[in-house]
Backbone as JSON, one array per atom type, in Angstrom:
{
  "sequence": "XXXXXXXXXXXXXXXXXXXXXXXXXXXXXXXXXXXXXXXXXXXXXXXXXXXXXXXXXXXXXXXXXXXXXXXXXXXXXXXXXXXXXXXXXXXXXXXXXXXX",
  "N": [[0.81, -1.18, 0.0], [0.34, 2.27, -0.93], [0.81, 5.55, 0.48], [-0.16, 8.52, 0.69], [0.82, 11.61, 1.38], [-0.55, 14.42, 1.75], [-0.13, 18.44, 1.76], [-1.17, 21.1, 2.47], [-0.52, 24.23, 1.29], [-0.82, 27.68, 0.77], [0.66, 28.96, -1.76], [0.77, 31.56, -2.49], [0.41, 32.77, 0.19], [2.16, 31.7, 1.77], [4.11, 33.28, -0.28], [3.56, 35.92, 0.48], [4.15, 36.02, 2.71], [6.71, 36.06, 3.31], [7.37, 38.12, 1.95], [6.38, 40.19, 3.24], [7.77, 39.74, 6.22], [10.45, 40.1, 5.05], [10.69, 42.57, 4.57], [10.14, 43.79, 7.38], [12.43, 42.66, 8.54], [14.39, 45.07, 7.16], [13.47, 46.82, 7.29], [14.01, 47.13, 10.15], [17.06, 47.1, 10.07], [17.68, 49.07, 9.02], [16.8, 51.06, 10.91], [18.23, 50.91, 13.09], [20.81, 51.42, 11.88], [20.39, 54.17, 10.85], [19.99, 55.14, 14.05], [22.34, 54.42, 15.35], [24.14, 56.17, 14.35], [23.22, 58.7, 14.72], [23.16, 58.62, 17.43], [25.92, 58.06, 17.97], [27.02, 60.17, 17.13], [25.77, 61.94, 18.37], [26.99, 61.27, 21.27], [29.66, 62.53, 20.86], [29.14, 65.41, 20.36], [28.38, 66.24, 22.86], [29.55, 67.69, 24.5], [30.18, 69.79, 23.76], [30.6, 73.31, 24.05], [28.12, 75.45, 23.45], [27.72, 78.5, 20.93], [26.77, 81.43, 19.47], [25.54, 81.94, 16.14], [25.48, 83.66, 13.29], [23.24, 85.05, 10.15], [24.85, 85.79, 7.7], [25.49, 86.03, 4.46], [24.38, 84.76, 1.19], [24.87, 82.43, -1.47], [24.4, 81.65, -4.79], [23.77, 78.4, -5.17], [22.83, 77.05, -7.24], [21.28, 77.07, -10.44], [17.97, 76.88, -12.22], [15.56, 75.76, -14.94], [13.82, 75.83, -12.54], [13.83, 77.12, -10.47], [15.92, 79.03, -7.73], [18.45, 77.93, -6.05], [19.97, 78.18, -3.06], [22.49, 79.1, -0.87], [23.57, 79.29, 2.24], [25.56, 81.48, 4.19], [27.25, 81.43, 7.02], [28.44, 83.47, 10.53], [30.19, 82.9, 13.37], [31.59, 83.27, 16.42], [34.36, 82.75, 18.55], [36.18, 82.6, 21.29], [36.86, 85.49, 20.73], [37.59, 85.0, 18.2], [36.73, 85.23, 15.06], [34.41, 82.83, 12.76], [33.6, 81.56, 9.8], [31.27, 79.52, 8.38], [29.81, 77.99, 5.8], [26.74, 76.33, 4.77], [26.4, 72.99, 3.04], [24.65, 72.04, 1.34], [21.91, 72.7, -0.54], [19.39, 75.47, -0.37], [16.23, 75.66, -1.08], [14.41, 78.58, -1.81], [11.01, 79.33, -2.34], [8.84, 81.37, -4.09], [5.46, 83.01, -3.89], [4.2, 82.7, -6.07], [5.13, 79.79, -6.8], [4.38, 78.29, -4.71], [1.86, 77.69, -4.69]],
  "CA": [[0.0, 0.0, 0.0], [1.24, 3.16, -0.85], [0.18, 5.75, 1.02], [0.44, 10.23, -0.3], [0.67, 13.01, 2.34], [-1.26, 16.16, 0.39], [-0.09, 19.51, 2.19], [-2.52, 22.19, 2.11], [0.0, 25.0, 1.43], [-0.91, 28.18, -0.38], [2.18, 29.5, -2.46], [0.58, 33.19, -2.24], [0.62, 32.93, 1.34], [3.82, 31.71, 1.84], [5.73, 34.34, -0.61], [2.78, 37.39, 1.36], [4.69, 36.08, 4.28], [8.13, 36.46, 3.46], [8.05, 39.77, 0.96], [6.0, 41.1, 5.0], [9.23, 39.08, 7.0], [11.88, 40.8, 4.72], [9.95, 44.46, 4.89], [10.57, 43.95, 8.44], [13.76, 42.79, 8.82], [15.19, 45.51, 6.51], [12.72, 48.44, 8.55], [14.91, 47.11, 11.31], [18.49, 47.4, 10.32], [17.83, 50.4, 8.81], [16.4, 52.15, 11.69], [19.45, 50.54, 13.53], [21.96, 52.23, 11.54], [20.03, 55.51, 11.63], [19.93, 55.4, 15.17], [23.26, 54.42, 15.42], [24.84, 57.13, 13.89], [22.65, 60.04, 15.66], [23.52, 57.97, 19.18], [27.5, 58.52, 17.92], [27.32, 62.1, 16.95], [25.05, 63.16, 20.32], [27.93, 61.35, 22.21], [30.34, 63.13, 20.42], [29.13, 66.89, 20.67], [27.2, 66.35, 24.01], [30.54, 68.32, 26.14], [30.62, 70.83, 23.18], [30.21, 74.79, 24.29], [27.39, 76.49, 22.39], [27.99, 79.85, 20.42], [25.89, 82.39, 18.8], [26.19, 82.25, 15.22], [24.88, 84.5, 12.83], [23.47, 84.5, 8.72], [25.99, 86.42, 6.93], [25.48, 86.36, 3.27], [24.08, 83.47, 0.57], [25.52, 82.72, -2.77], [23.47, 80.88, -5.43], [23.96, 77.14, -4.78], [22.28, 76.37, -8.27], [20.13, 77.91, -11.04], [17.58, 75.7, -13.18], [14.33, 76.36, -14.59], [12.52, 75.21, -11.77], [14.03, 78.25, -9.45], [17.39, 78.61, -7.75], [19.01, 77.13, -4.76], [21.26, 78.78, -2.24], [23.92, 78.02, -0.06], [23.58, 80.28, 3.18], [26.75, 81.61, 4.98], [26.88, 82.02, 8.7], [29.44, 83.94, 10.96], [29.95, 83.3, 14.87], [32.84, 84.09, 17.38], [34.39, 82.21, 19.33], [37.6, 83.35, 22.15], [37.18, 86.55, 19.99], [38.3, 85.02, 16.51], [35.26, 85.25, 14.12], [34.43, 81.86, 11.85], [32.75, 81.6, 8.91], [30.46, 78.27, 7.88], [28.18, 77.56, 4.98], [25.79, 74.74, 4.35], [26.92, 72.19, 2.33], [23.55, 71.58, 0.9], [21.21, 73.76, -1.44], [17.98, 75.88, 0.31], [15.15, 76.92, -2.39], [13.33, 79.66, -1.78], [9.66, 79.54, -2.91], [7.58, 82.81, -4.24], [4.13, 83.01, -3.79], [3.35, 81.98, -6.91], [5.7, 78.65, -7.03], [4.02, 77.46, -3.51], [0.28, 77.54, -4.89]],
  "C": [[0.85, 1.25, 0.0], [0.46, 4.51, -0.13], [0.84, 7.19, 0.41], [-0.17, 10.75, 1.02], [0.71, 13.82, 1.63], [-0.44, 17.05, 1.72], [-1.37, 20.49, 1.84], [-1.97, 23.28, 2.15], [-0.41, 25.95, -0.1], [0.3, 28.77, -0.47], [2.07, 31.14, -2.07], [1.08, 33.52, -1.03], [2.14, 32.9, 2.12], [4.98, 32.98, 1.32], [4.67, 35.92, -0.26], [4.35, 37.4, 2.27], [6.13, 36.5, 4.56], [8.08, 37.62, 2.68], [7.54, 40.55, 2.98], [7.33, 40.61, 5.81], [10.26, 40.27, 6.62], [11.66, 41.95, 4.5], [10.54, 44.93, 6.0], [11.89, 44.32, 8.66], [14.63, 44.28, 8.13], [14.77, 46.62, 7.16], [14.14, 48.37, 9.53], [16.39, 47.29, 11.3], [18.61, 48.66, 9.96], [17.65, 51.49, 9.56], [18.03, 51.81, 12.68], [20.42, 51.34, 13.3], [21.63, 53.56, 11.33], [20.25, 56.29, 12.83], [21.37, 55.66, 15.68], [24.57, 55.34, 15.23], [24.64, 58.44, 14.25], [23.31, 59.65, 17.16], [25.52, 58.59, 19.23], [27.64, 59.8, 18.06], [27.39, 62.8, 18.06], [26.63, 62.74, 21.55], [29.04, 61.85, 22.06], [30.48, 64.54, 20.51], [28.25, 66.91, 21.91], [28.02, 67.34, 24.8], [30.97, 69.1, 25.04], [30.15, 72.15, 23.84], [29.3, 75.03, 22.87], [27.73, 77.99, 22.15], [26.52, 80.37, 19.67], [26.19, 82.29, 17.33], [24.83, 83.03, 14.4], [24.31, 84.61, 11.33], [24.13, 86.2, 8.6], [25.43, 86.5, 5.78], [24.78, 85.12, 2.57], [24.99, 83.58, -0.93], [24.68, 81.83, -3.32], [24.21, 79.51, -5.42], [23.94, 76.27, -6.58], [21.36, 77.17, -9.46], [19.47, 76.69, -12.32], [16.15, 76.51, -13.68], [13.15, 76.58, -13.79], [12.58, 76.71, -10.55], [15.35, 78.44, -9.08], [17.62, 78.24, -6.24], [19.95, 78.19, -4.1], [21.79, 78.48, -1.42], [23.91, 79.27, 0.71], [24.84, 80.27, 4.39], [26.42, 82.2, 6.25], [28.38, 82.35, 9.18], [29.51, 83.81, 12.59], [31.33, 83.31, 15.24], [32.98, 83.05, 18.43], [36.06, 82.64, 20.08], [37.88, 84.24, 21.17], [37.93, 86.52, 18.66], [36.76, 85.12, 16.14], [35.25, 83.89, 12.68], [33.62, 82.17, 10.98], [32.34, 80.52, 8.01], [29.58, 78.72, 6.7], [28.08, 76.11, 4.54], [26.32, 74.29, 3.07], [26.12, 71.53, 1.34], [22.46, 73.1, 0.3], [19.72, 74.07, -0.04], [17.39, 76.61, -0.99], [14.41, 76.86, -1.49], [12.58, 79.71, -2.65], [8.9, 80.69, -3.41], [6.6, 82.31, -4.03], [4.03, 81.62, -4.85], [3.67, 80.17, -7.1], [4.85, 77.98, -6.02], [2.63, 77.0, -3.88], [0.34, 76.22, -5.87]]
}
């Protein structure tokens, strides 16, 4: 006598279950190494002195037809020298009419 063990497995279900599994897992390392890297920084500038700094000037970052970008320079003081930072990253400014 030969005897057949059926399963009752749906295929859908099975590959729902793992594309939802590996959603997860990947949410999770990614928030991991997010976290991980804010957790470094904060312990890194947590015993920094705060200063005053100030905006200084901008220079155009970019120009396209869509609008233009700028790159905003800041100036603060520190033991009476004076520094001078700008962002490393574009800021557009919106008009009216672009925001509607």
């Amino acid at each position: 006598m030969k005897s057949e063990i059926k399963f009752n497995i749906n295929f859908k279900t099975i590959v729902s279950s793992l594309l939802v599994c590996s959603a997860l897992i990947i949410g999770i390392v990614c928030l991991y190494f997010g976290i991980k890297d804010t957790y470094k920084l904060n312990n890194i500038t947590k015993e920094y002195s705060t200063t005053n700094g100030y905006f200084k000037d901008y220079d155009i970052y970019s120009k396209s037809k869509d609008g233009i970008t700028y790159k905003l320079i800041y100036t603060y003081e520190v033991d009476g020298k004076e520094y001078t930072v700008a962002t490393d990253y574009g800021i557009r400014i919106y008009t009216r009419k672009e925001q509607q």
